[in-house]
C-alpha positions in Angstrom: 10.4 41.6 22.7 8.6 40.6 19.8 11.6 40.2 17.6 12.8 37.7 20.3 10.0 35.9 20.4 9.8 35.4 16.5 13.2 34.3 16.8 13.1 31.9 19.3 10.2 30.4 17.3 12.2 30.1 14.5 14.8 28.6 16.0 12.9 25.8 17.7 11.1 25.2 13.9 14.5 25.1 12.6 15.9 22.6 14.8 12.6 20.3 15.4 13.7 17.0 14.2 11.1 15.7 11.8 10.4 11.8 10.4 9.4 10.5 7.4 8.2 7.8 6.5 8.4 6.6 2.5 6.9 3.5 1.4 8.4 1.7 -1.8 6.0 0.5 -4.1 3.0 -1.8 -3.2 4.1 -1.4 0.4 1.4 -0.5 3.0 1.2 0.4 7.1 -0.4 -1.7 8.8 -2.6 -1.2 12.1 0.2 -2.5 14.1 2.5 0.3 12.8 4.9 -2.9 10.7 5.5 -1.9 7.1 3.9 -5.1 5.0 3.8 -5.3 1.0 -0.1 -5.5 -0.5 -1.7 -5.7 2.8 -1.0 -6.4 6.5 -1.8 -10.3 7.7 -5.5 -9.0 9.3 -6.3 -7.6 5.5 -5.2 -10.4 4.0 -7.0 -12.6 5.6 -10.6 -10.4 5.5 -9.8 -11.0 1.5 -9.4 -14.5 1.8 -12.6 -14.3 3.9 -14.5 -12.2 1.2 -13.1 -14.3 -1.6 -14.7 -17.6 -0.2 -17.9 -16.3 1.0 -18.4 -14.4 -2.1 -16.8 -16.2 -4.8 -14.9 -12.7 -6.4 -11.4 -13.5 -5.9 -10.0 -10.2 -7.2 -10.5 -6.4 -7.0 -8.4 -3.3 -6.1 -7.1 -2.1 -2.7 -5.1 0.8 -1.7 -3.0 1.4 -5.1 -2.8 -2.4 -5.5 -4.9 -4.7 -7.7 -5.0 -8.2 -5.9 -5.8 -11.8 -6.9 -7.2 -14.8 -3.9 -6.0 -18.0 -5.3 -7.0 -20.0 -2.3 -4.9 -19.1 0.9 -2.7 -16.7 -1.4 -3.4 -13.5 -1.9 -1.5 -11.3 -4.7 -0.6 -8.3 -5.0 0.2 -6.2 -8.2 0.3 -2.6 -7.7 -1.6 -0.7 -10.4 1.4 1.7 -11.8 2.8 -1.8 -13.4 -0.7 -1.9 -15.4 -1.2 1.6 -16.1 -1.2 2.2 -19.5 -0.5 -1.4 -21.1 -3.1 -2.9 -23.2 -5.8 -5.1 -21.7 -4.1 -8.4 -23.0 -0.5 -6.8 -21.5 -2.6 -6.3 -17.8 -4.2 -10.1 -18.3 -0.2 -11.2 -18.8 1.1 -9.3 -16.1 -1.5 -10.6 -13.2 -1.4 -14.0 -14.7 2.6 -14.2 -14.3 2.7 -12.5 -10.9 0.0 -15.3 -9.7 2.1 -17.9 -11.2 
């Protein structure tokens, strides 16, 4: 009986259909469950918020670093930084706000 049960369980673990969900780089999941890249529309616009209230237009979210050049907010993700030289990190953000 127990051998049964055992393999019925493994069985039903075997054949469980599972999903996965991969994200490419810079790509987040929003609360309404849509795949965006940097941030969904509601974070983007809480950094736009943040950005005029408070005057710092740039920082780090998720695995991103973004820039708020007025309505536009830019996102670089941080493994395109990682390891360059300060002046090389400057260059990148600068061209991907650009």
């Amino acid at each position: 009986m127990r051998t049964l049960i055992i393999t019925a369980a493994l069985s039903l673990a075997i054949t469980t259909q599972t999903n996965a969900l991969t994200f490419k780089k810079g790509e987040v999941l929003g609360a309404d469950g849509e795949v965006y890249h940097g941030a969904s529309p509601d974070q983007m616009e809480r950094l736009i918020e943040q950005a005029k209230e408070s005057g710092d237009v740039g920082g780090v979210t998720g695995t991103n670093v973004f820039v708020v050049v007025g309505e536009d907010v830019t996102f670089i993700p941080i493994s395109d930084l990682r390891n360059l030289p300060k002046e090389a990190q400057i260059n990148v953000i600068g061209d991907a706000v650009v």
